[in-house]
N, C-alpha and C positions, 0 to 999 in steps of 0.2 A: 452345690446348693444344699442349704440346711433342712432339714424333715424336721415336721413340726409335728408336735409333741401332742397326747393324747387330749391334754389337759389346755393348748390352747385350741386346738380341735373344738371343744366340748367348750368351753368361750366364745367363741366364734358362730358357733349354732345355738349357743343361748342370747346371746346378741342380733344374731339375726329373725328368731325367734321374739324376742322382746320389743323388736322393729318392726316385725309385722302386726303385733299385736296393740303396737300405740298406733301406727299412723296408717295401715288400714294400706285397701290394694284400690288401681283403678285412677285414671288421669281424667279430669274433667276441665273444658275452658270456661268459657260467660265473659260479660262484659261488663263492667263498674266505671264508673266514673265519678273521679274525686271532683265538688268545685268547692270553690273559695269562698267560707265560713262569713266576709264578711259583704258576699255578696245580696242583699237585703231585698234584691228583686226578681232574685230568679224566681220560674213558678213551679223548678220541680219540688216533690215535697221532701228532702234530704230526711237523713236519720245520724243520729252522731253513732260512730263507731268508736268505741275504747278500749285500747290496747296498751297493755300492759307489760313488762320486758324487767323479769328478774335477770340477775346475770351473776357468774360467779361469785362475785362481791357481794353477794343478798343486796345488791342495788338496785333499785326499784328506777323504773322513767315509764310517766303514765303519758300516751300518745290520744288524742281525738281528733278524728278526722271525721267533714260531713262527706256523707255517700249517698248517693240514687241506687240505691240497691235493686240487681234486678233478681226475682225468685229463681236464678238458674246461677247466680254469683256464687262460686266456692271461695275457701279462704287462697287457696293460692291467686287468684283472677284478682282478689283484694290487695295480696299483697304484692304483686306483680305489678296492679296500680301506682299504689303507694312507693314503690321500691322506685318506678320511675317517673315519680312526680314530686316526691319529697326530696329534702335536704340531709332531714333528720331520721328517717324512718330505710333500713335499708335490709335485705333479707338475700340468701345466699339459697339454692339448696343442690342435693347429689340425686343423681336417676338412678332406682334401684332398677329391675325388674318387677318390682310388686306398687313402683313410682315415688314421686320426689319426697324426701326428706328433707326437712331444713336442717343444713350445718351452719347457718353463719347467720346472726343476728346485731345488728350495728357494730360488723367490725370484729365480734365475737365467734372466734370459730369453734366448734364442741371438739375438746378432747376425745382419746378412744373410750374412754367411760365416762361419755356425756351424751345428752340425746336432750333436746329444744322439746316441751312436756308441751300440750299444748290444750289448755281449758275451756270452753265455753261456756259462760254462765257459771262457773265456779263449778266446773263437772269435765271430768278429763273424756278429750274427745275420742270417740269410737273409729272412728273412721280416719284415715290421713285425709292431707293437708288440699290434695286434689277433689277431694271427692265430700268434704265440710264443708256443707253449707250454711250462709251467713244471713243474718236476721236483723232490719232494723231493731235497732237497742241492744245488738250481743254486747257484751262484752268478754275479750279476748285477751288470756295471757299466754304467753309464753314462759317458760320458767325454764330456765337450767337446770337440768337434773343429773346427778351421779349415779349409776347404778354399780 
């Protein structure tokens, strides 16, 4: 077996380091429910959620979904929704220890220097993906980033 070198050593803890410090520690569930945009009678009061999905092509695909947001909804419980209710909208992620990271975004799975950025309100989030909570009227990108 090969022994790894000082220098991917010191990669690999700036990496893990750079991953705890975008998506934060901490697994949280809740409960969302996505209905159908063109249902004109329901009486709950829905909010549009917008998302938004850079991908290595700087290829933009802008997503809106109505939500019943409830005030304990994280973004993963959102996209756990969506991922099994839509067609179009599908989300991947790996279990750290410090909890889920998304690696795979419609099909896209992140190279070793690439990490899914992920912004609320145009402001990079603090916390991971478990533990962001979600706001009638966020809006939400994702972006592929190289580091």
């Amino acid at each position: 077996m090969k022994k790894l070198g000082l220098g991917v050593w010191a990669a690999l803890a700036s990496l893990i380091i750079l991953v705890l410090a975008v998506f934060g520690v901490v697994i949280v569930g809740g409960g969302s429910t996505i209905n159908n945009t063109s249902d004109q009678t329901s009486v709950s009061q829905n909010q549009t959620l917008a998302i938004k999905v850079v991908n290595a092509a700087s290829l933009e695909k802008d997503y809106n979904y109505d939500f019943n947001l409830q005030n304990t909804d994280s973004l993963l419980t959102v996209f756990n929704t969506l991922d099994s209710s839509s067609d179009e909208f599908s989300v991947e992620y790996a279990d750290f220890s410090f909890g889920k990271m998304i690696t795979t975004v419609n099909g896209y799975t992140t190279k070793d220097n690439e990490f899914w950025n992920i912004k609320i309100n145009g402001a990079d989030a603090q916390v991971g993906i478990s533990e962001l909570k979600i706001a009638p009227g966020d809006k939400v990108e994702l972006i592929l980033t190289s580091f």
